[in-house]
N, C-alpha and C positions, 0 to 999 in steps of 0.2 A: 476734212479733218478725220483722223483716222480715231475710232471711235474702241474703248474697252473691248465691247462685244465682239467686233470685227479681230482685234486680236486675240478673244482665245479662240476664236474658231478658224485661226491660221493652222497649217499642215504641219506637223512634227515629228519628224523620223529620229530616234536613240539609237546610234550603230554600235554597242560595244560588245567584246567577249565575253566578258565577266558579267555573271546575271547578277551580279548585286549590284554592281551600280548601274545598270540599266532598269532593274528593278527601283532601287533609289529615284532614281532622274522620273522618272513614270511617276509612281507617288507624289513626287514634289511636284511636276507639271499637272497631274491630273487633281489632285487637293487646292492650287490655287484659280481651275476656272477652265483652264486647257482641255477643250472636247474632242479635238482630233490627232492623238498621240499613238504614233505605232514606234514600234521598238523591231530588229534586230543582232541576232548574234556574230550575223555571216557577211563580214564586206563586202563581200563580192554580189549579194543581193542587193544593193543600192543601186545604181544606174537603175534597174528593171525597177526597182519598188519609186523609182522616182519619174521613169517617164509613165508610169502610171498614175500617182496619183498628185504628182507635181508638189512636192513639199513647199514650204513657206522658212522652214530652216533646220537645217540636217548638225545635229551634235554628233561630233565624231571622235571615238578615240585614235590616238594615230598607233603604239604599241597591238595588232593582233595577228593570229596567223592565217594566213591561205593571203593575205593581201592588207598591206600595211595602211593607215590613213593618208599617207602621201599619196600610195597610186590610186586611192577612192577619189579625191580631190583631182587628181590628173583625169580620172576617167568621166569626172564630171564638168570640166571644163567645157567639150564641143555644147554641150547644152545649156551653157549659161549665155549663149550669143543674143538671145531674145529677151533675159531676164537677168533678173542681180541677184540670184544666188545664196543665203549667207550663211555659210560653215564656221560655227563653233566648237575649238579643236579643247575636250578636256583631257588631260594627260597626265601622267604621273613623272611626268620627263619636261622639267622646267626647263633646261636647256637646249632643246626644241623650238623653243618660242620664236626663234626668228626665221628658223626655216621653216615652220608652217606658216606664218604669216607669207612667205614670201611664194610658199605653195600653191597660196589661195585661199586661204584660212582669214576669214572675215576679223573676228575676233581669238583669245586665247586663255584659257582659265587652267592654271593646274590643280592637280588632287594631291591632299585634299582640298574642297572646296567650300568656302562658305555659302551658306544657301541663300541667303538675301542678295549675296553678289551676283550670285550666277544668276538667278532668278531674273536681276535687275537687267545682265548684260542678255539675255534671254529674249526679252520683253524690250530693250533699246533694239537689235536687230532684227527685232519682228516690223517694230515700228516703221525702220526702212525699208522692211522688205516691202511692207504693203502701199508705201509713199511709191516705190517704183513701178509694184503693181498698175496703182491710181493712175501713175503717169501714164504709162504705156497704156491705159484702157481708155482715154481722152480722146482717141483719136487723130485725125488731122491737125487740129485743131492747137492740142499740146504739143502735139511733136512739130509744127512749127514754131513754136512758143522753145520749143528743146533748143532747136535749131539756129534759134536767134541768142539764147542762152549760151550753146556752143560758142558762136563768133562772136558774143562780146567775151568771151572765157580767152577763145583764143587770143582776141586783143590786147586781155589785161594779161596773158601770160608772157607776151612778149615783151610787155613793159616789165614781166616781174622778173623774165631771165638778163634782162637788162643791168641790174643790180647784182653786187654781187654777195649780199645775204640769201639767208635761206627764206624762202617765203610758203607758206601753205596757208591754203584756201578750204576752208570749214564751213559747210552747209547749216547754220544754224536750225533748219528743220528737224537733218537728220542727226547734226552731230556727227557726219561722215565727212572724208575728205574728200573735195571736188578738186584741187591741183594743187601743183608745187611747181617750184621753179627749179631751174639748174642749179641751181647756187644752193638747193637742198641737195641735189643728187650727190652733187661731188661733196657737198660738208659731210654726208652718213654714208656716201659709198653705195647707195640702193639705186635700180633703176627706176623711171619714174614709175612706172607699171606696178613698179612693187611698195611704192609710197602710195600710191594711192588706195594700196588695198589692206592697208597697216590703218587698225582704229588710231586716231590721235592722243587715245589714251595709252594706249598699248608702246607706240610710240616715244609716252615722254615728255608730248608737249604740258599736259595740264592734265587733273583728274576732270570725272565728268562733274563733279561740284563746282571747279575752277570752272568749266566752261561756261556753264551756268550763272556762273556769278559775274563773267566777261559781259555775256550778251545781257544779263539783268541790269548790269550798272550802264550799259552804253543806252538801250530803253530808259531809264530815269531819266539820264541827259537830256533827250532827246523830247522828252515832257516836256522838261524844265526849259526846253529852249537852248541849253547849251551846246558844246563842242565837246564831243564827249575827252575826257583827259584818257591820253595815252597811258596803259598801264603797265609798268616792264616789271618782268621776274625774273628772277636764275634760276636755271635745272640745268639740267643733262639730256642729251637725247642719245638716243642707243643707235649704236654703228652697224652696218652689215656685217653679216659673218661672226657677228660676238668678239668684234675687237674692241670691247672696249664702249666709252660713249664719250660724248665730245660738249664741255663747258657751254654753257650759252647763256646769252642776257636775251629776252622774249618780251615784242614788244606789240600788245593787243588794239586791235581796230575793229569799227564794226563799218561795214559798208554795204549801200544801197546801190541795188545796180537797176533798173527799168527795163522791161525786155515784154515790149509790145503790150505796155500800159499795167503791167503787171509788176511790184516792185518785189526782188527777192533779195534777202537780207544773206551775210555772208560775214562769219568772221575772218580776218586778217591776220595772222602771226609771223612777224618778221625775227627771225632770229641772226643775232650777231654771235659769232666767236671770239669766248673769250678767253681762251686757251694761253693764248701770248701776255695776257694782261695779268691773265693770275698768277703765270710763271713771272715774269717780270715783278708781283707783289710780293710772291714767295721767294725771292733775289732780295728784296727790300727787307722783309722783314727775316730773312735769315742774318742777314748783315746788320741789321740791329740789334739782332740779340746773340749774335756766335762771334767769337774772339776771330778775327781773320789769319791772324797768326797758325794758332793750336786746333779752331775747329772746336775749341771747350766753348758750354755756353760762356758771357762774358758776364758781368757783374748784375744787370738788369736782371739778366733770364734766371742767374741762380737764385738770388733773392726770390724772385718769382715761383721756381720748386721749392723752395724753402719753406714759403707759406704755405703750400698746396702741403708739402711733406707733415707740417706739424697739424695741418687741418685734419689729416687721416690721421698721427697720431693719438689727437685728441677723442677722435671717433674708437681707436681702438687701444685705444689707454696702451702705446705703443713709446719707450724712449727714444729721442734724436740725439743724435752726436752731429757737432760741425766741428772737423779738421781743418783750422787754418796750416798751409804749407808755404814755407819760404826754403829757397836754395842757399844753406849754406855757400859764401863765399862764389857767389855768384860775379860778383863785379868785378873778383878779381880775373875769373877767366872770360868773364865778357870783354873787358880792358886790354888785356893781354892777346885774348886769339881775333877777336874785330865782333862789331854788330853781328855781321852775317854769320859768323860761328856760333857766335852766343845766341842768334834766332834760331838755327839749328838745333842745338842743346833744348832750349825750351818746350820747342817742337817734338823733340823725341821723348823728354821726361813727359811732356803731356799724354804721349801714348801708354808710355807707362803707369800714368798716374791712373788711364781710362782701366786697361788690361785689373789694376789692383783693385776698381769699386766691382760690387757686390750688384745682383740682379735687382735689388732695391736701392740702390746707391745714385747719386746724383753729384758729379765733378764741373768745376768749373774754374774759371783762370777771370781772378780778382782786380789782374795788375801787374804790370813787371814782372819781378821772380817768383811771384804771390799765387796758391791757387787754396782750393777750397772743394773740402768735400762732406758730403752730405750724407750720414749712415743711420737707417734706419733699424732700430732693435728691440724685440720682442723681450729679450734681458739683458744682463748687467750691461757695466761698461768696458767689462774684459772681451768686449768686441771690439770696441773702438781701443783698444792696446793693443786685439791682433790687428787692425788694420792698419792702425799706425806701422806698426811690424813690418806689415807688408810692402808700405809705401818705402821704409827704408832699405829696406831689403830688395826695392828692387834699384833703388839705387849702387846699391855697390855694386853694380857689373857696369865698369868702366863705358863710356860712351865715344865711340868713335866718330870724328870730324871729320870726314877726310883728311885721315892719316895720323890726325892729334889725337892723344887719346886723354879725356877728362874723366876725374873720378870726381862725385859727387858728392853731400851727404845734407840731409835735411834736419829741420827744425820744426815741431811740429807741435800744437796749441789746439787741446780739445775744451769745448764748451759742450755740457748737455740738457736738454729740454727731458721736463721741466725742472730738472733740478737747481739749474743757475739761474733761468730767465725762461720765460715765455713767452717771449717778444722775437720777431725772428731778425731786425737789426740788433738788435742787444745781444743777443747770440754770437751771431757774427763779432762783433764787437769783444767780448769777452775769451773768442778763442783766439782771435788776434793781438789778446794782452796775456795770454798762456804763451802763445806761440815766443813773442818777444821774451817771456821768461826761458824758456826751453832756449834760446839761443845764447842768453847770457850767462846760463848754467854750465856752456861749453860745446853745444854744437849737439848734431846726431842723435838727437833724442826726444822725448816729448812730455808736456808737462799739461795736467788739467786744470780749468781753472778754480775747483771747486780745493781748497786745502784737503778736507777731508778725502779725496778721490788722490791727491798726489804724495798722501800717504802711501796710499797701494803703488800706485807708480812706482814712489822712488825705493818701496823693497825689492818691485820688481827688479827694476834698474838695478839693485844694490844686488841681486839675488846673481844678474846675468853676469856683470861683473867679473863677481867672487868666480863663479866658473870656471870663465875664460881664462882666469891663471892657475885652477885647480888641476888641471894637467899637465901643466908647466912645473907648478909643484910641486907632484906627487901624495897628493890629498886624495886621490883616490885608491880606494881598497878592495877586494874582493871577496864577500862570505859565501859560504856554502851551505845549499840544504840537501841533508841525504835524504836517496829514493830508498824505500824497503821494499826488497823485492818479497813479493806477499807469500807465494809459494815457497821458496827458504827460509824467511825470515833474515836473511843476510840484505846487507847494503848493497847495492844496485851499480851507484854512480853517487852526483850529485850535482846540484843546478847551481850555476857562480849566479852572485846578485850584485848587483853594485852597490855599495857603501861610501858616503861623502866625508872625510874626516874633516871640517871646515874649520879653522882657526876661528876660536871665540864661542863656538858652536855647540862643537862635539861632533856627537853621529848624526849624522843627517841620512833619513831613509827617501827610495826612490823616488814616492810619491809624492814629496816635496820640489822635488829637483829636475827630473825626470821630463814633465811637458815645459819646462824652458829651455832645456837641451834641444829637445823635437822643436820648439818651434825656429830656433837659432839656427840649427844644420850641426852641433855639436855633438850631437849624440850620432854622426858619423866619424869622428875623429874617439870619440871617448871608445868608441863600439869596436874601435879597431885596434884599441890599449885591453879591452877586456879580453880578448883573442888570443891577444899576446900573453897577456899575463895571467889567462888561462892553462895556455900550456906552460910555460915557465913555472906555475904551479902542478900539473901533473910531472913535470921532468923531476922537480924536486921531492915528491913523495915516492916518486919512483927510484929515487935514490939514497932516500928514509927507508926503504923496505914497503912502502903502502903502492902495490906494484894492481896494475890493472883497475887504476880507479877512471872510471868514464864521466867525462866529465860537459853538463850541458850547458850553451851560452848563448842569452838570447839575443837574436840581432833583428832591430827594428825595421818598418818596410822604409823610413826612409835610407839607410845603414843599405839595406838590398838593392835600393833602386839607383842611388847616387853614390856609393864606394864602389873599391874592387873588392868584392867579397872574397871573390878566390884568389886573388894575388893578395889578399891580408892572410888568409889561411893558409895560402903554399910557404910564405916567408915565416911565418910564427911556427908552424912543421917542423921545416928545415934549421930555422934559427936553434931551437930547445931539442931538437932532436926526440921528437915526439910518434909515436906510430900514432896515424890514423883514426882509426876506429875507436882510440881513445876520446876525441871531440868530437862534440854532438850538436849540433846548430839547432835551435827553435825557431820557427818564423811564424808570424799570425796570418791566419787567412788573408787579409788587406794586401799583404806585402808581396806574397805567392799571387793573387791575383791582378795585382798592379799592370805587369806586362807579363803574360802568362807564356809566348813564345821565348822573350829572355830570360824567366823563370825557369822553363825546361832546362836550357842551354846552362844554363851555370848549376843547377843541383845536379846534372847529368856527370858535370866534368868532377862536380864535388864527391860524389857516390864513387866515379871513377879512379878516384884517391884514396877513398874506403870509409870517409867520413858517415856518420849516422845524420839525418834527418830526420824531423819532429814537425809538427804543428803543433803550436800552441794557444791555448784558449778555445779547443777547438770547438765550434756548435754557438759561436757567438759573432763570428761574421759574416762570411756569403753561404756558408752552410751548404755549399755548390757541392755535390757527389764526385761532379765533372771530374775536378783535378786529382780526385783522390787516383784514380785510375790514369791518370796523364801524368801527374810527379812523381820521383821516385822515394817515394816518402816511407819512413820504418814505425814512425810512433807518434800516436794521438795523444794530445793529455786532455783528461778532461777537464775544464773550467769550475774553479770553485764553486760559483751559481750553479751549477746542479750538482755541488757535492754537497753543499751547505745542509741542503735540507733534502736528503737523499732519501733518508731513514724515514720520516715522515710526508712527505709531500709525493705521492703517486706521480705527478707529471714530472716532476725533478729525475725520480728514481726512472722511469720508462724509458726517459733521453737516454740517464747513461747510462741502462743496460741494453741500448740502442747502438750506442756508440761506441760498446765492449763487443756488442756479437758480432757488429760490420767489422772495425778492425780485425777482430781474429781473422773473420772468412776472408779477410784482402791480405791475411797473413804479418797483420803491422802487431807491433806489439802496444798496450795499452796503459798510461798514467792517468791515476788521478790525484786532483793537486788540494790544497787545503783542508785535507783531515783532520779533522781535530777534536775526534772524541773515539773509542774502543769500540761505538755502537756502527758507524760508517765504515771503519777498517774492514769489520767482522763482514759488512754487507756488500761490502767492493768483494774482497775476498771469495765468500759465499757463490759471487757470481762471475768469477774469473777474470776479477782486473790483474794486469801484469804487478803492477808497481803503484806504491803511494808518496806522495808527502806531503808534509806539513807537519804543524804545533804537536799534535798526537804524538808522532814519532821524534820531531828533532823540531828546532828552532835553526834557522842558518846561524852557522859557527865560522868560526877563524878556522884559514886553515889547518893551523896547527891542535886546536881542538877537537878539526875533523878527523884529523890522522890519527890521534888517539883514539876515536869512537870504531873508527872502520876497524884497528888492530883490533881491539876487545871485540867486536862482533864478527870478527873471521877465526878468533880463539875458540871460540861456544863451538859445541857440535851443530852438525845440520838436523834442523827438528821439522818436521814436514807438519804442518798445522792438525792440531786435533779434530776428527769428523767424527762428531755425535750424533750423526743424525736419526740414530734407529734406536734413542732412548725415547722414548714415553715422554712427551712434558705438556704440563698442561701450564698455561697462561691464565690469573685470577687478576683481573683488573674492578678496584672497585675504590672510592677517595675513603670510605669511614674502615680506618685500621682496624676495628674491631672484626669486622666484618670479615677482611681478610685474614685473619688471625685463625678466626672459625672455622673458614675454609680450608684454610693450610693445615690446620687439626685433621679435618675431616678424610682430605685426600690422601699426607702423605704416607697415612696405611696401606693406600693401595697403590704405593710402590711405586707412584709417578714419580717424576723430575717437575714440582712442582715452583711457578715463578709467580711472584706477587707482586703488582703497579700498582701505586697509589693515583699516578694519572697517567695520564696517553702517555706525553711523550716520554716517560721511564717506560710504557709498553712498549712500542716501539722501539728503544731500544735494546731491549730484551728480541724481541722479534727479530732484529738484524743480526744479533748474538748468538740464537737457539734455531732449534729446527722445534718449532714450533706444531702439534700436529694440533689440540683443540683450544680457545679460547672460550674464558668465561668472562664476561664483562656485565659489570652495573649501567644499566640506562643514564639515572641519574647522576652524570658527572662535571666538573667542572671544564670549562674552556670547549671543550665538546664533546656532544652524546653522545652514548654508548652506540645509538645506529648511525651516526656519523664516523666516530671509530670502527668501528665493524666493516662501513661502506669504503672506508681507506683503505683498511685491512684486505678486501675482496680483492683490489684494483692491484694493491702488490704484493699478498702473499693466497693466491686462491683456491691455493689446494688446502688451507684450515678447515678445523670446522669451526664454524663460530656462534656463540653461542648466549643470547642474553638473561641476567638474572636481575630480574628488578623488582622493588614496589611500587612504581610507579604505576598508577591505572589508567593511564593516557597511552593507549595502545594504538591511536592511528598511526606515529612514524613507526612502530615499529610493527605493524600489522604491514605497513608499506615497504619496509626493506625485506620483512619475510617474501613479499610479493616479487620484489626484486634481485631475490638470490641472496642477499647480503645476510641473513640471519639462517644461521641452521635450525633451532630453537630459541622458543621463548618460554621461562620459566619464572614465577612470581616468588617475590618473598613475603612472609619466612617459609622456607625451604623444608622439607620433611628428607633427611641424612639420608636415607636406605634408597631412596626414591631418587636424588640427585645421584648418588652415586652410580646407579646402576644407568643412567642417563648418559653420562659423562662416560661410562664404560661402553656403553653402544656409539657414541659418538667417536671414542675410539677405534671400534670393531668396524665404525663406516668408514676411515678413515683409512684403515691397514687394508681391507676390499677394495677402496678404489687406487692405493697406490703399494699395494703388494708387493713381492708377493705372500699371500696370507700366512703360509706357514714359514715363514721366513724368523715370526715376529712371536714372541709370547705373549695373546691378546687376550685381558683380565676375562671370565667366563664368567656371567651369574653364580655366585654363591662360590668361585675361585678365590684363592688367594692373590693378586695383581702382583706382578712381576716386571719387573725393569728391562724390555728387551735389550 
């Protein structure tokens, strides 16, 4: 019996490069008892450090240089002929594992490694090494005792290649393998040579607890008098070469074999394949639960996602939708074209139906012309309307039969959890008494079960309708909003917007109407009437006298992707007798990036006509630089969301004087769209946007309304915007009027251009307004402080000087913005006149120094009279 002691004072060599984990392994072996540990760095030193001092078990990494762990294992082979060797490969290259085993490699642990494992497999290979030791040091005496062992081994292996499972033979001493059969070679592909030197853990057969627990329960039997009970398990055993691993049922034995009065115990594991059986199950139970037709799951299996689906939405307080779908008039082209056309038909809608669910989505085929889908939704139930959408929509592209062509159209019955039921057959149930309404309403359409939900429905419905004849009509109309061009003050162009003149209604504006166009495919047919009746509106002011008006129209990405853009535009041209460069196309980033090779090709040929190009909304889609430099594009506009709060909000303001300086330098010229007060105009302006518009300047007009506006503003002379910049002004921001009263007394003796804000945002825009040189602001103010104003002020006007005046004696934030740059001074109240004045005069005087040049400017002098530069 191989005794603790005996094991730590076994030989142990650590071959690795890396001194830390060698360092590591050392530590760990020499802290739990291990006295004979040497370590090194160089492979190629192992042969020599081993026929020296004959290690007990060599840990090898197989990753080093000068000579990899493979060829240390090769070189160590000729010297294993008298002994059993055993190499534990640790590596950081898991998928190794079967060509070191197959190398020579006893056992196999990757890194990282847990320490109790390694340890444990450490101390299992010691175990053996020194049983073989024991053996071989017996003498005569065991080594016939080997011998006899041998030829009963031989014996029982000819009975075991007899059979044709896999069989291995298990040393219950060592827990190592003593044989295998053929019927293992060919099941895993290994030769036997190399099964024999594979742990049985490593292998697959069982962990070392499993084995343990085999040979423990076949000892109780054997107490008890019994016959020990066969125990079978399934796993996997891993293939040569890493292809894979191969099913098995494993069925445990323990056996006593007598070999010269000596009995030695041995487990048994027979393993069958059950590869064919589980495929064959997997054939069963796919046919139980998948419609053989369509390949949808069939009525069991959805129900079955059904529950699962509401079990997570109850987890994630998530709504379900179930879509019952029935084919419209299904039995009449069943009837008429035969079964096997109408099984056809069903077949192909089923792909359809799969293509339209969602990556959460779950479809299935209920019955007959019946199927059912399953939508899972974070919000409303205007997902389950577009999906519905989708499903009819994909219906209408006729389905071909060999050769018969069927048109389709469905009927469609939503239920949702939890709002109608939370039961998942009552579900079901409920959209199949929708679905039955949706068909007796007329076909083509879908209805919810809940009343309140098919209110919204049926405005939708009632919404798409009206549409579809509003072009047939003549219900649509076109208003215009003028651009001002900032540098003359003159009118620019104007942007056409679409207007719904809806009988019963009135005006109906875009963003009413607008995404039910886009989801229908309508707003490609509408988008190609605004073009026309686009120019057919420039041809007729042009023959009013309003000559040279440019005129912009937006066309949506799907209008880009699925019309002829340029055969609507060459024919609208030529039809009104329109020059070119008179129309001006916008398109959103989305639509320019959709297909960005068919993108070049068609603005290329459009440019080539003379037409203008725009993005629209620009800084709010892909934001890609890319195509700015790849399309040939003339004019950015900037997006309302950064003009809204341009005057006030530093990030806003940054973007689009980001997106003023890029265009200039690419040469495009620049709009900004939704202006709507004199303080943005002045701050677009101030920074060299081309063109504005919006409410500020104009509201969209008819066009006869425009033509009048455009005459009166080309009447005026050309006024080039006033530049004040080199007057004096100072900024008094403080909320109590009295306060600034005082102030404005005080100062405007000395000659400033004095401006007074009761709060921020009147300073601000005053700021956008003025060429602002110093600020004086109250700490204490409403909505936010004076060093929060100040700290805004820095970010977009930096060259002020700025300046606080407070009573406030809570001086750390503004001890902290002085720290920070954001304050030029801090002065308290009440204020001593001679003393502030002459303050505000030096804050001047710093102000004309660093943006000179100094004698340019009349800068008020101590005891001067202040003058207005």
């Amino acid at each position: 019996m191989i005794t603790l002691q005996e094991i730590r004072r076994a030989k142990i060599l650590v071959v690795d490069d890396e001194p830390v984990n060698v360092q590591l392994l050392e530590y760990l072996l020499k802290t739990t008892g291990y006295e004979n540990v040497l370590s090194t760095y160089d492979p190629r030193q192992v042969v020599a450090l081993h026929l020296k001092h004959r290690f007990d078990l060599i840990i090898l990494d197989l990753h080093m240089p000068g000579m990899d762990g493979f060829d240390v294992m090769e070189a160590l082979k000729p010297l294993e002929s008298d002994s059993w060797l055993p190499v534990l490969v640790v590596t950081a290259e898991p998928d190794k594992k079967l060509a070191a085993l197959e190398a020579g490699a006893r056992d196999f642990i990757g890194k990282p490694f847990d320490t109790v494992e390694v340890m444990t497999r450490i101390r299992n290979l010691l175990e053996v090494r020194l049983l073989h030791r024991e053996s071989r040091d017996r003498g005569n005496q065991l080594e016939h005792e080997v011998r006899e062992r041998t030829a009963e081994l031989e014996r029982f292996r000819a009975a075991m290649d007899a059979t044709p499972d896999a069989l291995f033979l298990i040393d219950t001493a060592s827990m190592a393998m003593v044989d295998v059969s053929e019927g293992a070679c060919r099941m895993l592909g290994f030769s036997r040579d190399a099964l024999l030197r594979i742990d049985p853990v490593a292998l697959g057969l069982a962990t070392r607890s499993q084995l343990e627990r085999h040979l423990g329960e076949a000892a109780e039997a054997e107490k008890a008098g019994e016959e020990p009970e066969a125990d079978i398990v399934e796993t996997e055993l891993m293939r040569a070469g890493g292809e894979g691993s191969v099913p098995v049922e494993i069925s445990w034995k323990l056996q006593e074999q007598d070999l010269d009065g000596s009995m030695h115990r041995m487990l048994i594991a027979v393993a069958r394949d059950t590869s064919e059986r589980i495929q064959a199950q997997e054939r069963l139970r796919h046919a139980a639960s998948y419609d053989a037709l369509t390949g949808l799951p069939n009525r069991s299996l959805f129900f079955e996602h059904l529950r699962d689906t509401i079990e997570l939405a109850q987890d994630k307080n998530w709504r379900v939708a179930v879509l019952c779908i029935t084919l419209d008039r299904f039995k009449v082209i069943n009837d008429s074209l035969g079964t096997a056309l109408g099984d056809e038909l069903l077949a192909e809608f089923s792909t359809r139906l799969a293509r339209c669910a969602g990556s959460r989505d779950a479809v299935g085929r209920l019955g007959g012309d019946e199927f059912a889908l399953i939508q899972t939704m974070p919000r409303d139930q205007q997902e389950a309307v577009n999906r519905a959408n989708d499903v009819r929509d994909a219906l209408r592209l006729p389905f071909d039969l060999h050769g018969q062509q069927a048109a389709l159209t469905a009927s469609i019955g939503i239920a949702m959890y939890p709002d109608d039921t939370t039961d998942p057959g009552t579900l079901v149930k409920y959209a199949d008494t929708a679905m039955v309404r949706a068909k007796e309403a007329g076909r083509d359409g879908y209805r919810f079960f809940t009343a309140g939900m098919n209110v919204q429905v049926l405005a939708r419905l009632d919404l798409e309708l009206a549409l579809r004849s509003a072009l047939e009509d003549n219900q649509f109309v076109l208003h215009y909003q003028p651009k001002l061009e900032l540098n003359t003050g003159r009118i620019a162009g104007a942007e056409a917007l679409l207007r719904w003149h809806r009988p019963g209604y009135g005006l109906v504006y875009p963003a009413e109407f607008v995404p039910v166009m886009e989801e229908t495919g309508l707003v490609v047919r509408v988008g190609e009437w605004i073009i026309d009746e686009a120019c057919r509106q420039i041809a007729a002011w042009s023959a009013a006298g309003v000559r040279d008006m440019r005129v912009a129209v937006n066309v949506s990405s799907r209008q880009f992707v699925e019309g002829d853009l340029e055969g609507v535009v060459r024919a609208a041209l030529e039809r009104h007798a329109v020059e070119p460069g008179l129309l001006e196309l916008e398109l959103t980033e989305s639509a320019l990036m959709s297909n960005a090779e068919h993108t070049t090709e068609v603005l290329t040929r459009l440019k080539a006509l003379g037409l203008r190009v725009g993005i629209d909304d620009f800084g709010t889609g892909y934001s890609s630089l890319a195509y700015l430099k790849r399309f040939p594009i003339d004019k950015l506009k900037i997006d309302i969301a950064f003009v809204r709060d341009i005057v006030t909000n530093p990030d806003d303001a940054a973007i689009a004087l980001a997106i003023i300086s890029m265009a200039h330098s690419l040469h495009m010229q620049v709009v900004a769209e939704g202006v709507e007060s004199r303080a943005q105009m002045a701050y677009l302006r101030r920074h060299r946007c081309d063109e504005i518009q919006g409410f500020y300047f104009s509201r969209a007009l008819p066009a006869e309304q425009l033509a009048e506006m455009v005459l009166a503003n080309r009447a005026q002379p050309h006024q080039a915007p006033e530049i004040d910049d080199r007057v004096q002004t100072l900024l008094i921001v403080d909320d109590d009027s009295g306060v600034l009263a005082a102030l404005h007394r005080l100062f405007r003796r000395e000659g400033y251009r004095v401006l007074t804000a009761q709060s921020t945002d009147a300073a601000f825009d005053y700021l956008a307004q003025y060429k602002v040189q110093v600020i004086l602001c109250d700490q204490r103010m409403p909505v936010m402080s004076g060093t929060e104003f100040l700290s805004k002020v820095k970010e977009m006007y930096p060259e002020t000087i700025r300046i606080i005046l407070s009573g406030d004696t809570a001086l750390d934030a503004v001890l902290d913005s002085v720290n920070r740059g954001a304050i030029y001074r801090f002065y308290t109240k009440p204020w001593n006149d001679q003393q502030l004045r002459d303050n505000v005069r030096l804050a001047f005087r710093q102000y004309w120094m660093e943006h000179g040049p100094y004698d340019d400017r009349k800068v008020p002098r101590e005891g001067d009279e202040a003058q207005v530069a």
